[in-house]
LOZADO-403558 format. One line per field, with one value per residue (C-alpha): residue in one letter; x, y, z; residue number from 1. Coordinates in Angstrom, 3 decimals. Example, Ala and Ser with C-alpha at 12.3 -4.5 7.8 and 13.67 -1.06 7.14 Angstrom:
r <- [A, S]
c1 <- [12.300, 13.670]
c2 <- [-4.500, -1.060]
c3 <- [7.800, 7.140]
k <- [1, 2]
% end
This chain:
r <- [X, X, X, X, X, X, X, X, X, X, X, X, X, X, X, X, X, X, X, X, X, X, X, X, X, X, X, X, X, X, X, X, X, X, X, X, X, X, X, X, X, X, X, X, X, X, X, X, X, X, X, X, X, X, X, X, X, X, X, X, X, X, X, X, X, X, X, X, X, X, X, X, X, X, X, X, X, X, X, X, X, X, X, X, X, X, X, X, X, X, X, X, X, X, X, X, X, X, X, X, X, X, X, X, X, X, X, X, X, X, X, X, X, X, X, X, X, X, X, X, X, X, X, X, X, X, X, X, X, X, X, X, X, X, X, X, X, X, X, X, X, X, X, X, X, X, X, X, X, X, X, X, X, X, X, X, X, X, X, X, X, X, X, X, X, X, X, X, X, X, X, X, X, X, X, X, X, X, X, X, X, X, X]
c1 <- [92.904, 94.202, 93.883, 95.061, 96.713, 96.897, 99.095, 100.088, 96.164, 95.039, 91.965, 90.795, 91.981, 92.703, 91.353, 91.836, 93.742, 95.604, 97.182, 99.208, 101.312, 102.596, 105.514, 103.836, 104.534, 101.857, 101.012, 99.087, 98.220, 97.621, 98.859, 97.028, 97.860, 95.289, 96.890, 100.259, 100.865, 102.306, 101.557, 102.276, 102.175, 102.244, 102.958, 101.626, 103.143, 101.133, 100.120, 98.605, 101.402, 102.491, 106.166, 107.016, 105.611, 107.490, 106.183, 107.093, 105.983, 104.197, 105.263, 103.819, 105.942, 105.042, 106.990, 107.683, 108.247, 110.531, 112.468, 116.412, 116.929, 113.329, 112.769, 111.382, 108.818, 109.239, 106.239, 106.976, 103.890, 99.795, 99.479, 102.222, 101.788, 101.087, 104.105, 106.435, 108.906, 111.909, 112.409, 115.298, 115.465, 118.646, 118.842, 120.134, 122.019, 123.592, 121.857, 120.789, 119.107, 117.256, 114.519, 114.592, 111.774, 111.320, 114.793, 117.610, 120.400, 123.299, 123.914, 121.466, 122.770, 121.220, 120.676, 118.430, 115.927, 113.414, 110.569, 108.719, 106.118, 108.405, 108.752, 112.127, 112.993, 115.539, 116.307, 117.743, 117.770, 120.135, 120.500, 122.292, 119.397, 117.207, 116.503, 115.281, 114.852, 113.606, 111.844, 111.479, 109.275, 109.591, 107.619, 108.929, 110.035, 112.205, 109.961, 109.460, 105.950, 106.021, 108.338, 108.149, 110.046, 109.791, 111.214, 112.728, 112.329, 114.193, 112.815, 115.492, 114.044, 115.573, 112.701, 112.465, 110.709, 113.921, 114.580, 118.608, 117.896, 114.928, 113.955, 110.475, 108.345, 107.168, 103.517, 101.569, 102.108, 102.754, 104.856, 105.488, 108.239, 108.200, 111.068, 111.637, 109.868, 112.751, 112.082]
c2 <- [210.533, 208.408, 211.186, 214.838, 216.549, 220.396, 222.384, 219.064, 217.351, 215.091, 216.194, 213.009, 209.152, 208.726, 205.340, 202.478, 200.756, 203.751, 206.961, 210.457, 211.927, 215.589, 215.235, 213.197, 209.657, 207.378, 204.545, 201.725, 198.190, 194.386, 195.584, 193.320, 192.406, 195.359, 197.377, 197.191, 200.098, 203.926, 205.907, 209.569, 212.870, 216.174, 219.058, 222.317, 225.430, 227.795, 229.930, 226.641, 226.713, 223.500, 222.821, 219.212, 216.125, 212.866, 208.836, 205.307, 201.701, 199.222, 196.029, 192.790, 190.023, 186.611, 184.257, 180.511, 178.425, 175.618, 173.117, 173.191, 170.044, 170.025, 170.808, 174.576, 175.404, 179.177, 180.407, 183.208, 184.675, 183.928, 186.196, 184.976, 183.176, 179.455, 178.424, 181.817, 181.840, 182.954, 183.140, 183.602, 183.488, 185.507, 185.820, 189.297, 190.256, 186.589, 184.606, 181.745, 179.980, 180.960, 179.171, 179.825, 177.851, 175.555, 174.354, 175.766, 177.635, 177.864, 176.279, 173.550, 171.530, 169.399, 172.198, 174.257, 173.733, 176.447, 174.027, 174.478, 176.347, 179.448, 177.926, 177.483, 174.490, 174.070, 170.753, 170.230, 173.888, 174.657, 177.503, 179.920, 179.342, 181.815, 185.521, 187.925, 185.414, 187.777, 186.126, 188.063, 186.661, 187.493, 187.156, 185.684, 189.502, 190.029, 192.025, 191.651, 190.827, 189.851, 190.681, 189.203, 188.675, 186.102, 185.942, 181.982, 181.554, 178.951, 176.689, 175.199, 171.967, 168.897, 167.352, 164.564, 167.453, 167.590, 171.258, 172.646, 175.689, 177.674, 180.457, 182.976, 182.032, 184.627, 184.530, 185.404, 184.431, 188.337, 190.807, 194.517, 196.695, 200.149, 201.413, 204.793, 204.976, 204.984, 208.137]
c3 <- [190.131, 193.199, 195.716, 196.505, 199.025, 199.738, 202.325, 203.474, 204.322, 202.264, 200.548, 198.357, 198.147, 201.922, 203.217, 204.734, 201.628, 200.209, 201.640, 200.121, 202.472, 202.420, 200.792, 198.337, 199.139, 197.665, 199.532, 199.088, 200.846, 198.790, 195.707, 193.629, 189.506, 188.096, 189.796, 187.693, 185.652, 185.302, 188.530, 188.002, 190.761, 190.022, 192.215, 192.207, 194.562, 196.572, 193.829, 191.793, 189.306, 187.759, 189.016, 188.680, 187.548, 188.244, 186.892, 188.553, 186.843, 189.076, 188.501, 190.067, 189.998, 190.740, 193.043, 192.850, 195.698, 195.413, 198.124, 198.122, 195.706, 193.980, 190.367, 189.388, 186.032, 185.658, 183.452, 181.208, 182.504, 182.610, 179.392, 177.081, 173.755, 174.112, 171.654, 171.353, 168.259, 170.301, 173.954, 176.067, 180.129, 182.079, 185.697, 186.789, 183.411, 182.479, 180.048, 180.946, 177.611, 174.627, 172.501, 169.021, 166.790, 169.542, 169.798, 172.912, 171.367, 173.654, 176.869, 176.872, 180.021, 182.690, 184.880, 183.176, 179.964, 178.044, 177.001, 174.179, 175.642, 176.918, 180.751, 182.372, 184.024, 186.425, 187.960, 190.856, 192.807, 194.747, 197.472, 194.625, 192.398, 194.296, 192.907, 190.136, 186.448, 183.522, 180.431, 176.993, 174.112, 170.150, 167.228, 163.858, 163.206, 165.999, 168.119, 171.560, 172.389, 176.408, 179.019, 182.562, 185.849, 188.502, 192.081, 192.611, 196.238, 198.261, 200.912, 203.114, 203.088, 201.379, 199.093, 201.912, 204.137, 206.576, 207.488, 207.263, 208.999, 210.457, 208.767, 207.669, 204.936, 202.346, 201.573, 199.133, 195.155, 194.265, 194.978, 194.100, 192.910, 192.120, 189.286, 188.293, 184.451, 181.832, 179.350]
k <- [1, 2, 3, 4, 5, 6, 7, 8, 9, 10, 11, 12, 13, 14, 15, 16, 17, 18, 19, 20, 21, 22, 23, 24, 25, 26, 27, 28, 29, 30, 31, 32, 33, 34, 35, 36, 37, 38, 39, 40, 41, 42, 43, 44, 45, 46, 47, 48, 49, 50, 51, 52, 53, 54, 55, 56, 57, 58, 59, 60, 61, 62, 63, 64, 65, 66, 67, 68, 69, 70, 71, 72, 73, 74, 75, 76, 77, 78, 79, 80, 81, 82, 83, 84, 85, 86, 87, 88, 89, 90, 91, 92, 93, 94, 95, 96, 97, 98, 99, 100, 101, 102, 103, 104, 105, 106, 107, 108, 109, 110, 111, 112, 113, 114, 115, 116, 117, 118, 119, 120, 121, 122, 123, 124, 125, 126, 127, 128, 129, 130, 131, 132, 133, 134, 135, 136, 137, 138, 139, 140, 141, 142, 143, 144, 145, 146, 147, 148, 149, 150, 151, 152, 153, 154, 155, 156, 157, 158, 159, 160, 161, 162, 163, 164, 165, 166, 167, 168, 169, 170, 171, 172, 173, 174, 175, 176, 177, 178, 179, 180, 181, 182, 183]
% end
C-alpha cells in the first residue's frame, strides 16, 4: 500500500516524495523506471463498504535528444532482445518500417532504417520528426515479446551549433505518462 486517506486526511504514505489527496489524487515526485507499473485506488464510503475501485498504468518513457539536421538511433528499449525476429516502428498510428528476419519490409528509404538490432534510425531530422515513436518486437511465432515508446525531441540548432530560435530545454532522459488500464 502507497498510502491512505480517511474523511479527507491522509493517514499513511504522505511525505516529502509522494502525496494522496482527498479526492484521491495520487501524487508523486521523480518518477523513476521501478516505478513503472499498475497503480490501483480503492474507495470505501463512511460505513467501510467497498464502492469503487479504479487502475492506471505507469509508463516511463525515455527521450532522445537530437539537433534539427543530425541523425537519431531510437533503441527499442534497454530490455529488448539483442537480434529480434520481427520488429516494426510507427509514429502515432502510421507505420513507419518493419524488420522481418533482419531484412526492412516496406518503405525502406533514405529517411529512415530499422537496423538489425531493432533500433530506428533516422537521418537527417527535421523539425516534423519530433513526437511519440512506438516499437513492437516478435518472436518467430508471431507473438509480441517487447513493447516500447520513445519521445524524439528537437533541438533548434543546426548540427553546426547555430541556434534558429530560442527556446526551453527538457531535462532529464525519462519521462512519465499515466493511461487509463485497458480491461
Amino acid at each position: 500500500m502507497l498510502g491512505k486517506i480517511r474523511n479527507g486526511a491522509c493517514v499513511s504514505g504522505c511525505g516529502e516524495t509522494s502525496m494522496i489527496f482527498s479526492n484521491g489524487t495520487f501524487w508523486k515526485s521523480q518518477a523513476e523506471r521501478e516505478d513503472e507499473g499498475t497503480y490501483s485506488v480503492d474507495v470505501y464510503n463512511g460505513f467501510g463498504v467497498h464502492f469503487h475501485r479504479a487502475e492506471i498504468f505507469l509508463q516511463i518513457i525515455d527521450i532522445v535528444q537530437v539537433a534539427l539536421g543530425e541523425s537519431a538511433i531510437l533503441p527499442p528499449c534497454r530490455t529488448a532482445p539483442e537480434e529480434p525476429y520481427e520488429a516494426q516502428w510507427r509514429k502515432g498510428a502510421e507505420l513507419l518500417q518493419k524488420l522481418h528476419k533482419g531484412s526492412c519490409i516496406g518503405d525502406c528509404g533514405e529517411r529512415y532504417r530499422v537496423l538489425p538490432n531493432g533500433s530506428l534510425w533516422l537521418g537527417p531530422v527535421q523539425q516534423g520528426d519530433g513526437g511519440m515513436y512506438s516499437v513492437e518486437l516478435y518472436d518467430v511465432s508471431g507473438h509480441r515479446i517487447h513493447r516500447a515508446e520513445i519521445f524524439l525531441q528537437i533541438n533548434n540548432e543546426t548540427p553546426g551549433g547555430k541556434c534558429l530560435h530560442a527556446g526551453g530545454q527538457v531535462g532529464g532522459t525519462d519521462r512519465a505518462v499515466v493511461r487509463e488500464k485497458k480491461k
